[in-house]
C-alpha positions as CSV (number, residue, x, y, z in Angstrom):
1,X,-110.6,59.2,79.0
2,X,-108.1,62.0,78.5
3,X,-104.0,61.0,77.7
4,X,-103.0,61.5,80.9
5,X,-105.6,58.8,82.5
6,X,-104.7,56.3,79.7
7,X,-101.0,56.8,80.7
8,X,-101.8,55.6,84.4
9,X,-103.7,52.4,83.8
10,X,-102.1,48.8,84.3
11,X,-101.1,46.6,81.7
12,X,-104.1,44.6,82.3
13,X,-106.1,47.6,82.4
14,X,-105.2,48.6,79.3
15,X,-105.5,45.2,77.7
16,X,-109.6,45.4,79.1
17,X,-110.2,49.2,77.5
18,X,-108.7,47.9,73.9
19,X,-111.4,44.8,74.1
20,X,-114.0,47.3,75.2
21,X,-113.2,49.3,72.3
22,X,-113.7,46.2,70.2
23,X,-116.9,45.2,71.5
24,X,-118.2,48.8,71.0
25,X,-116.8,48.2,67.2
26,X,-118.5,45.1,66.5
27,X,-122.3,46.8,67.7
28,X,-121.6,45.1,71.0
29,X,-122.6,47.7,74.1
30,X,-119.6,46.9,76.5
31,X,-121.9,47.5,79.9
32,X,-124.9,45.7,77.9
33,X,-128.9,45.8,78.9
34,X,-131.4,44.1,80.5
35,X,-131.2,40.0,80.5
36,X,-133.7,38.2,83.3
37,X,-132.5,34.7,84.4
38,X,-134.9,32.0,84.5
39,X,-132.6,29.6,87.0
40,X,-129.6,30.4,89.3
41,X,-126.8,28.2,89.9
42,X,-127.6,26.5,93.1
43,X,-131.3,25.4,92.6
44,X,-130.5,24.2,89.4
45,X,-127.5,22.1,90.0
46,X,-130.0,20.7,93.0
47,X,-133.1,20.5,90.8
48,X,-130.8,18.1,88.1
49,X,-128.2,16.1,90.8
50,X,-130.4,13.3,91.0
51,X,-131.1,13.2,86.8
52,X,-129.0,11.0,84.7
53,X,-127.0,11.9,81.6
54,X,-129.5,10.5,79.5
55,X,-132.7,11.6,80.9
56,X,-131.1,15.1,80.4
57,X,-130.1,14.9,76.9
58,X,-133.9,13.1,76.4
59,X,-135.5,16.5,78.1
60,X,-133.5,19.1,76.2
61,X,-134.1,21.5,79.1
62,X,-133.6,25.2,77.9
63,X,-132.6,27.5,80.9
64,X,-131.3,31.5,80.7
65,X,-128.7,31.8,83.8
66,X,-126.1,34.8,84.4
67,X,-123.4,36.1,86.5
68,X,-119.6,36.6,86.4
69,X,-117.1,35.2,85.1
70,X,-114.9,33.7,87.4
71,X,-112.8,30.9,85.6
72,X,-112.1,30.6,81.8
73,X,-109.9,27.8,80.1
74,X,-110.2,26.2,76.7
75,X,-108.9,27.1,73.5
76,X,-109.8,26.6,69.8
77,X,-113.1,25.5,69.0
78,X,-114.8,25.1,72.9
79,X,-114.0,26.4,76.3
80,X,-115.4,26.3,79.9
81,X,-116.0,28.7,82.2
82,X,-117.7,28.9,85.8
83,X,-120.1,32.4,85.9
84,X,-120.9,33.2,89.8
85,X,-124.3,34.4,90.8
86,X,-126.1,35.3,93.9
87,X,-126.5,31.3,95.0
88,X,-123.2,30.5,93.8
89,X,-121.5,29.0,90.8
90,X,-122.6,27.0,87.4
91,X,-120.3,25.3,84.6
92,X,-120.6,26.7,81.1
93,X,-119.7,24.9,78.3
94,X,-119.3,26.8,74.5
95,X,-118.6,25.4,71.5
96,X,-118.3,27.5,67.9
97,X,-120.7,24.9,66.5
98,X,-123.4,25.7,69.2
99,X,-123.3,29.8,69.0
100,X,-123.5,32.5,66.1
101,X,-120.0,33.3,64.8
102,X,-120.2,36.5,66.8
103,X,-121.0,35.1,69.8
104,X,-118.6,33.2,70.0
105,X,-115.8,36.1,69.1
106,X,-117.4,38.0,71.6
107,X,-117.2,34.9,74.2
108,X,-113.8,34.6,73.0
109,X,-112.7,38.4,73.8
110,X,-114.3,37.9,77.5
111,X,-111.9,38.5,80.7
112,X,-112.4,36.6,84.1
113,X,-114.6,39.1,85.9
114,X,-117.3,40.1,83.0
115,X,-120.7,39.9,83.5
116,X,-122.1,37.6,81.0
117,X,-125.6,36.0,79.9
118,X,-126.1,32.5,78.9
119,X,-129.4,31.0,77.5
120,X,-128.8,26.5,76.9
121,X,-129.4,23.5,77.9
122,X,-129.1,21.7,81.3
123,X,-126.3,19.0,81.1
124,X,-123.9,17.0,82.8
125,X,-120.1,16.7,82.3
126,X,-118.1,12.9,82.2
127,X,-117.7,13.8,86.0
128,X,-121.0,14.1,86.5
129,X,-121.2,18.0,87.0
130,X,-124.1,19.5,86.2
131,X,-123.4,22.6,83.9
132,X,-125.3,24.5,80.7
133,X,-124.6,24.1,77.2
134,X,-124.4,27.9,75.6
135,X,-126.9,28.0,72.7
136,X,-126.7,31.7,72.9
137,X,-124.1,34.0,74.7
138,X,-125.0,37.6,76.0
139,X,-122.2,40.3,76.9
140,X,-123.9,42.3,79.6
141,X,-120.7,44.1,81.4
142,X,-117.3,45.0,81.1
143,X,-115.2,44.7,83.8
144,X,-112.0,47.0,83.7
145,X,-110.3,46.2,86.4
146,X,-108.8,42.5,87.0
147,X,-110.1,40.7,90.2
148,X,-107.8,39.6,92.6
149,X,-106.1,36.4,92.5
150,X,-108.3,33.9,94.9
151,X,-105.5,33.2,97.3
152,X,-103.4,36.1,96.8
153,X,-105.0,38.8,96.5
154,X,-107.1,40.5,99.1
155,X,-105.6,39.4,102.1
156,X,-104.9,42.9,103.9
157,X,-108.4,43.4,106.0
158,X,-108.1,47.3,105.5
159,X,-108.5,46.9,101.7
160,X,-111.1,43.9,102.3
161,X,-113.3,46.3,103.9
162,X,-112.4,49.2,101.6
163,X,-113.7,47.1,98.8
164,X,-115.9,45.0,100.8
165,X,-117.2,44.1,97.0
166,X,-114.2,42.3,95.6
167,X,-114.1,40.3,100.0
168,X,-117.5,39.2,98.8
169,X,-116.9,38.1,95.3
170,X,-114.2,36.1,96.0
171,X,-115.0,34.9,99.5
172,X,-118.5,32.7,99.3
173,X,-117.3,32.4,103.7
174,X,-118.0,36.3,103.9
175,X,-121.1,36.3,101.4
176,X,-122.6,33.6,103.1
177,X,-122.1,35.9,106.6
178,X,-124.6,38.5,105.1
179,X,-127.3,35.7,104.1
180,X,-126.9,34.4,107.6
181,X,-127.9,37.8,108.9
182,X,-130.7,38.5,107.2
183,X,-132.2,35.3,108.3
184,X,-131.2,36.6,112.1
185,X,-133.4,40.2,112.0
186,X,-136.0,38.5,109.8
187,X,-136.2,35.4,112.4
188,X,-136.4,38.2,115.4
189,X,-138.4,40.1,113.1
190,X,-141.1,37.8,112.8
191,X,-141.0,36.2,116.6
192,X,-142.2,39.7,117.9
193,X,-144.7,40.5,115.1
194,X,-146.2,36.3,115.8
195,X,-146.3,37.4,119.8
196,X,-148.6,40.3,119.1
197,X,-145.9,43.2,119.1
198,X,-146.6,46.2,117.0
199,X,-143.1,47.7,115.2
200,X,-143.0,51.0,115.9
201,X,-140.7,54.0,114.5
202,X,-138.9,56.7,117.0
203,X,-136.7,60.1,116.3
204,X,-133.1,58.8,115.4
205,X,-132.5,62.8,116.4
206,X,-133.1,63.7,119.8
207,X,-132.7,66.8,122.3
208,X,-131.3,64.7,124.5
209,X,-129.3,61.6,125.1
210,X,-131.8,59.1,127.3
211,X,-132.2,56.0,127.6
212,X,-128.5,54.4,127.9
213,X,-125.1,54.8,129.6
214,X,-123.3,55.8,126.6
215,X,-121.3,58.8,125.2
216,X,-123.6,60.1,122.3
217,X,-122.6,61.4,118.7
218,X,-123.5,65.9,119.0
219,X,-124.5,67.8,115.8
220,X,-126.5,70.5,114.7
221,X,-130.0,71.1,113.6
222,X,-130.1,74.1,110.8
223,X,-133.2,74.5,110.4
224,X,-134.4,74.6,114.5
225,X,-131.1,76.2,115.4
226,X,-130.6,73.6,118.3
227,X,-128.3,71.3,119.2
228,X,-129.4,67.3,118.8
229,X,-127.9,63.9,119.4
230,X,-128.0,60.7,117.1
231,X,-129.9,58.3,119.9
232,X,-128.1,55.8,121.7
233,X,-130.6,53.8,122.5
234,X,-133.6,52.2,120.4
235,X,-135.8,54.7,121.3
236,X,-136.4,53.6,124.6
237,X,-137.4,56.2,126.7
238,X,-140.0,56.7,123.2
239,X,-141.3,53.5,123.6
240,X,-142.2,53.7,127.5
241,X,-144.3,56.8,126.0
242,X,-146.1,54.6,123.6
243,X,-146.9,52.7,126.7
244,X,-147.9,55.5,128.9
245,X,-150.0,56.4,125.6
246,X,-151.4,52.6,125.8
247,X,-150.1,50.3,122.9
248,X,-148.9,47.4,125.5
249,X,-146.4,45.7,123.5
250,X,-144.3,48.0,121.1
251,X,-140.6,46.7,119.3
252,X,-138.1,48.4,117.3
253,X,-135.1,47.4,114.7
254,X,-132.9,50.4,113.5
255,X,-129.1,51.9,114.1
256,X,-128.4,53.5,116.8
257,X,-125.4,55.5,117.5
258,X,-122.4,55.4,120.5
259,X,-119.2,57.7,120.3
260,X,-116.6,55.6,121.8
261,X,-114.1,52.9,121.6
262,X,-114.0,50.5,119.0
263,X,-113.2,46.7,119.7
264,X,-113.9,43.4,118.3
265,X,-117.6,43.7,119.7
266,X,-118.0,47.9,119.4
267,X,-119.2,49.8,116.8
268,X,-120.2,53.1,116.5
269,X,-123.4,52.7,114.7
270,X,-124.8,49.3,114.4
271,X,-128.2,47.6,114.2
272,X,-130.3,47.0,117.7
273,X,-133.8,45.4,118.4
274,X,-135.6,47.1,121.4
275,X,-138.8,45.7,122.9
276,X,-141.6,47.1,126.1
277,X,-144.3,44.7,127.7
278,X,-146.8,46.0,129.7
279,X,-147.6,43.9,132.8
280,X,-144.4,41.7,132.5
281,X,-141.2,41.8,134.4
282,X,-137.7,40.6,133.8
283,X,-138.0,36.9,134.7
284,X,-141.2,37.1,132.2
285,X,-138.5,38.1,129.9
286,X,-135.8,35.7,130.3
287,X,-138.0,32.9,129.4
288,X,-139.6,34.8,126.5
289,X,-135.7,35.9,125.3
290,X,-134.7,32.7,125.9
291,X,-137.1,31.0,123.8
292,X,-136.7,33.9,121.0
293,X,-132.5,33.3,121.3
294,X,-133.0,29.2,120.9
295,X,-135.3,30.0,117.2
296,X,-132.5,32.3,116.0
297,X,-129.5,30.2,116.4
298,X,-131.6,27.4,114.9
299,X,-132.7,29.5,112.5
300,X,-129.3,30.9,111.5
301,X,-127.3,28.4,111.7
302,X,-129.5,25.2,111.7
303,X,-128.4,23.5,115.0
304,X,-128.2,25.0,119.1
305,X,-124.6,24.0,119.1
306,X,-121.8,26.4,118.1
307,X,-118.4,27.5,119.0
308,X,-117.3,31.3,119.6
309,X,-114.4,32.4,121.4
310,X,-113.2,29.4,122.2
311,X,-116.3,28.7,124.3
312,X,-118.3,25.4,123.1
313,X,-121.7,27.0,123.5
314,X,-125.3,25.1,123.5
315,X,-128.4,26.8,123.7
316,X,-130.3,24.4,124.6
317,X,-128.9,23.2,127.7
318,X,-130.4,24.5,131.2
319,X,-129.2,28.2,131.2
320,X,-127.1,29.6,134.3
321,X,-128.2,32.3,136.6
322,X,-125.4,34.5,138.0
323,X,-125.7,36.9,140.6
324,X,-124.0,39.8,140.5
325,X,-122.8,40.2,144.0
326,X,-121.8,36.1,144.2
327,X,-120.4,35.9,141.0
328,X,-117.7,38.5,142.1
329,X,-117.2,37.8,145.7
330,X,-116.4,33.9,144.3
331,X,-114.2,35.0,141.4
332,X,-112.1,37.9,143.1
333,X,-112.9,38.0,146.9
334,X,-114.6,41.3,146.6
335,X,-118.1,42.1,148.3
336,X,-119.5,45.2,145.9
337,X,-121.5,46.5,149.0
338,X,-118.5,46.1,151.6
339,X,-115.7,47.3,150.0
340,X,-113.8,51.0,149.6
341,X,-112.8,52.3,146.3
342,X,-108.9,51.1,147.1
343,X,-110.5,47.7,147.3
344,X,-111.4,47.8,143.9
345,X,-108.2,49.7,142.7
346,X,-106.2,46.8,143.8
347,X,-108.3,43.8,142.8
348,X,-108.2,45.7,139.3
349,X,-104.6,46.2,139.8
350,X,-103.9,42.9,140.4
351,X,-106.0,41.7,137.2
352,X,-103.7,44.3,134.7
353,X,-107.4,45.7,134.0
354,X,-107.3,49.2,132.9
355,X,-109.3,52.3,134.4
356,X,-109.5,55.6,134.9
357,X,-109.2,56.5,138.9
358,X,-110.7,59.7,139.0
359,X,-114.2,57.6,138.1
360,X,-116.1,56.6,140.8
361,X,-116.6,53.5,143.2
362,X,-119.4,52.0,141.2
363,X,-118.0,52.4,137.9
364,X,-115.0,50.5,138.9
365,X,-117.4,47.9,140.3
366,X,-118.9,47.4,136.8
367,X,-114.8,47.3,135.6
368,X,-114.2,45.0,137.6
369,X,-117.2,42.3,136.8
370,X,-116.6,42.5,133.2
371,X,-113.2,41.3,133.8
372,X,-115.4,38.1,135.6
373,X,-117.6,38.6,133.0
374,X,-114.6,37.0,130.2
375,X,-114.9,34.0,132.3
376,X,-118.2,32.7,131.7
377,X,-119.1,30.9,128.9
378,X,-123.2,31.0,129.4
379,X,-125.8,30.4,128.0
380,X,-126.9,32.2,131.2
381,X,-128.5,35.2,132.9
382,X,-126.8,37.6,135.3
383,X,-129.2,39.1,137.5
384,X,-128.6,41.7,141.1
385,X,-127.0,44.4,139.9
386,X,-126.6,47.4,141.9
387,X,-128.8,50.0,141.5
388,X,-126.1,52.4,141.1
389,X,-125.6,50.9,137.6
390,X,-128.9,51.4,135.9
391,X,-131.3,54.0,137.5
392,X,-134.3,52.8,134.5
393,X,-135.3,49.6,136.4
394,X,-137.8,48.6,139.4
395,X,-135.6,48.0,142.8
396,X,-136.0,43.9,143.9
397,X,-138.3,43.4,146.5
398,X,-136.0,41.7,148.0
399,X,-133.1,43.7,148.1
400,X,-133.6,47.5,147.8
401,X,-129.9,48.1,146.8
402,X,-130.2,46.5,143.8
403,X,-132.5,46.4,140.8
404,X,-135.1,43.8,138.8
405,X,-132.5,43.3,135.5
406,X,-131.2,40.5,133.7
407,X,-128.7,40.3,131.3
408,X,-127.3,37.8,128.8
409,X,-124.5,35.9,129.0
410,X,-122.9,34.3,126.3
411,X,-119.2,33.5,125.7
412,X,-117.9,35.9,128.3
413,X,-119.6,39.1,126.8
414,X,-123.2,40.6,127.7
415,X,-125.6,39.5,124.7
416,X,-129.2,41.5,125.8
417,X,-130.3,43.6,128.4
418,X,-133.7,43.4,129.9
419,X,-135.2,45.2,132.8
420,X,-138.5,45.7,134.8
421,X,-139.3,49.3,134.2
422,X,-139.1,51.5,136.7
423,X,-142.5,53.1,136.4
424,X,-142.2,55.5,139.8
425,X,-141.9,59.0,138.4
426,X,-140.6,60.5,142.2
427,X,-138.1,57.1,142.4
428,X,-137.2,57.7,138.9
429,X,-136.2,61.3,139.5
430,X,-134.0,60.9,142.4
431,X,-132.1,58.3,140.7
432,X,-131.6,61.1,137.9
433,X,-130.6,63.2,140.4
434,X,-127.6,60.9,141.4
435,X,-126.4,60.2,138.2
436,X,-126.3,63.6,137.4
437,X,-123.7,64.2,140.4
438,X,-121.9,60.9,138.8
439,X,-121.9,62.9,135.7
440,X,-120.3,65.7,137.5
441,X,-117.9,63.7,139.2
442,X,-116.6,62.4,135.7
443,X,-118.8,59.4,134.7
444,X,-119.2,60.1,131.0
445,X,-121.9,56.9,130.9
446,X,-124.0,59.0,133.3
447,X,-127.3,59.1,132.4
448,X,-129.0,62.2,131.7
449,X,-132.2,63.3,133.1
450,X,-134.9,64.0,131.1
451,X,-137.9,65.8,132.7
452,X,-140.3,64.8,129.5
453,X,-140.0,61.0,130.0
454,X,-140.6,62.3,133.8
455,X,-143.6,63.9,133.4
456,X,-145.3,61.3,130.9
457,X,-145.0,58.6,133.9
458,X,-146.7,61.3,136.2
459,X,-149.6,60.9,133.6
460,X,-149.2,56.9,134.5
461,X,-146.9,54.3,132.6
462,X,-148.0,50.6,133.2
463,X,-145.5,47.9,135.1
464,X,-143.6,46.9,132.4
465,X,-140.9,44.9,130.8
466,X,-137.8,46.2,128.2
467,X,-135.1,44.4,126.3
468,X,-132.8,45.0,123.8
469,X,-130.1,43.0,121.6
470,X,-127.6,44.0,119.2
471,X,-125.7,42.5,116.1
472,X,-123.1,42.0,118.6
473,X,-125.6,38.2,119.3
474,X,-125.0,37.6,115.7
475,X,-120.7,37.8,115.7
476,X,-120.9,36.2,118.4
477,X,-122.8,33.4,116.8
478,X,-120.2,34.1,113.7
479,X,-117.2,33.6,116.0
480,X,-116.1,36.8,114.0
481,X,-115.2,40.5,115.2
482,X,-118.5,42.7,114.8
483,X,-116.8,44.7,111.7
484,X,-116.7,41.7,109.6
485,X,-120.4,41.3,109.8
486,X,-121.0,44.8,108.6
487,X,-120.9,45.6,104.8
488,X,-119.6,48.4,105.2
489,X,-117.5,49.6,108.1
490,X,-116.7,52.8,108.7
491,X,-112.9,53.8,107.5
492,X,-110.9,56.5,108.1
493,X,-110.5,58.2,104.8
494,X,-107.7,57.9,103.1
495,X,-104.9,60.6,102.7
């Protein structure tokens, strides 16, 4: 490190670089070498909390353990310190008489926030704590920087997720966020792969932007000199191919990409789960989603009650079914098939609900049921919307105007999508063709048509079923804002 960099380092900083100096002087490597534990804090304290002081002493268990330093007091001839690992954190105990003379120097040179290894004996404190005994004391890293102090700190969220590493060392809360999603995709995961789905891969770059109302991400392609998109769906209209081309139950898990707004439930690129079912239809799929949302929750957070938004949410009661057309002529006096575009302007008026009003009559419509939307608590399914909204699913027998899709409902927010497939490629056209004047007229969720998906269903694409559900389920199921269950969000760079 050149004058100049010395010049610009804390006191604290400099304090760590003299005692990595020292290390390096004593035939100590500062940023060490390999050291495999044999135990980790959590399973061991459990594997020992039942075990008296005695019968510990009697069994004389050795055990090699490692992980940071995170508190350090004693002085003289023994200390204590807790070191943090990937379950959590264990008590160690040194005493001069119980390590070489070097380890001990070296243990004594050690900084909150090293990376040390410890090989000793399992035993437990006068309070009962189970800790280790150092019988020999490893240096493995250096750390030149201080961590923040634990209350003090790293409180400003733009820095938290800037160093998202120091939010997790010091927060077990935000750690423990990161656990609990694994267990979420590996729960979903394994539900599809245990009801015969086959996970498939599709092009994260496409020609064209199919499959969703949403604005997409635009670069280039070098090396074909064409113009592609980041997908915004989870390969979707890819799928339905795979089912034209006969695999009868296909899922997916991967990012997917939308350029617009962020929120406390949008991101820009975030995880998705996308599934087809030949021969099903959408109320096959809301007692299949059901079923898979009821293991999750269990699975994440070991019980079917939690709270999120304020809502007191139970998955396991009898889930509501909301129709689109009642839910909003109840809450707002509005009939969606009766009323003018001034209708809507003024409800929407009237709720202080922003909007654009050069977009057309049924996007206002969908404007104005999310405000409804805020309302409803759930777990429940809304089911009737227009057709106007979503040209990719089968019309209702029933009712022609609007189409065979169910959503999810959970704490006033839309938690899955699911939809009978519109397999009809003539019906499936003209719809194109309307959304494409929508387009025109402004609507930048439009969706575009794309003749190849068209011409595979002329070849023959089974009645089906699709669904698809974000990370935005698992914030929800968090009661935290989407971005602080990412690792990394995306930042603006710095100045």
């Amino acid at each position: 490190m050149n004058e100049q960099n010395v010049r610009k380092l804390t006191e604290q900083e400099q304090i760590r670089m003299n005692k990595m100096n020292e290390l390096r002087e004593m035939g100590v490597n500062p940023f060490g070498k390999r050291f495999i534990p044999t135990h980790y804090s959590l399973s061991l304290k459990e594997k020992y909390e039942d075990v008296s002081k005695e019968e510990l002493l009697e069994l004389n268990e050795e055990v090699i353990v490692a992980g940071r330093i995170m508190t350090k007091r004693g002085k003289g001839k023994a200390g204590f310190m807790h070191i943090q690992d990937n379950e959590g954190q264990v008590q160690i105990y040194l005493r001069s008489d119980s390590l070489s003379e070097i380890d001990f120097i070296v243990y004594e040179k050690a900084d909150i926030g090293d990376i040390v290894g410890i090989k000793g004996v399992v035993f437990k404190t006068k309070t009962g704590e189970v800790s280790v005994k150092a019988r020999e004391y490893y240096h493995l890293t250096k750390a030149l920087k201080p961590l923040p102090e634990k209350y003090h700190g790293l409180t400003d969220e733009e820095v938290r997720f800037r160093k998202r590493y120091l939010d997790i060392i010091m927060n077990e809360e935000v750690k423990d966020i990161f656990i609990k999603k694994q267990k979420f995709w590996s729960t979903i995961r394994n539900y599809m792969i245990e009801h015969d789905f086959l996970e498939v891969e599709t092009p994260i770059l496409e020609t064209s932007s199919g499959g969703a109302a949403a604005t997409p991400f635009a670069t280039h392609h070098n090396a074909l000199d064409i113009d592609v998109f980041l997908r915004i769906s989870m390969g979707e209209l890819w799928q339905k191919k795979l089912l034209v081309a006969g695999f009868e139950k296909t899922f997916e898990i991967g990012r997917q990409f939308r350029n617009e707004g962020m929120s406390p439930e949008h991101l820009q690129d975030y995880t998705q789960m996308e599934f087809y079912w030949a021969y099903a239809d959408f109320k096959d799929g809301m007692e299949f989603t059901k079923d898979l949302y009821r293991k999750v929750t269990m699975a994440v957070l070991g019980t079917s009650k939690f709270t999120s938004r304020g809502y007191e949410i139970d998955m396991n009661k009898e889930w509501e079914v909301y129709d689109f057309e009642a839910i909003i002529e109840k809450r707002t006096g509005i009939n969606i098939f009766n009323s003018t575009k001034e209708d809507i302007e003024k409800k929407l008026d009237e709720e202080n609900a922003t909007y654009d009003p050069n977009i057309g009559y049924w996007r206002l419509v969908d404007i104005l049921w999310k405000v409804v939307r805020k309302e409803l608590s759930g777990p429940g399914f809304l089911v009737g919307q227009p057709v106007q909204l979503n040209p990719l699913p089968k019309r209702l027998e029933e009712d022609s105007r609007k189409v065979a899709q169910m959503q999810i409902i959970l704490a006033g927010s839309e938690m899955g999508n699911g939809y009978t497939e519109l397999n009809d490629p003539i019906d499936l056209e003209e719809r194109f063709k309307e959304q494409r004047i929508m387009g025109e007229q402004g609507d930048e969720e439009a969706h575009e048509h794309d003749e190849t998906f068209i011409e595979a269903l002329r070849y023959g694409m089974p009645p089906a079923y699709g669904f698809g559900v974000s990370e935005r389920l698992f914030s929800v199921m968090m009661d935290r804002p989407i971005r602080e269950c990412v690792f990394f969000p995306l930042m603006k760079p710095k100045n």
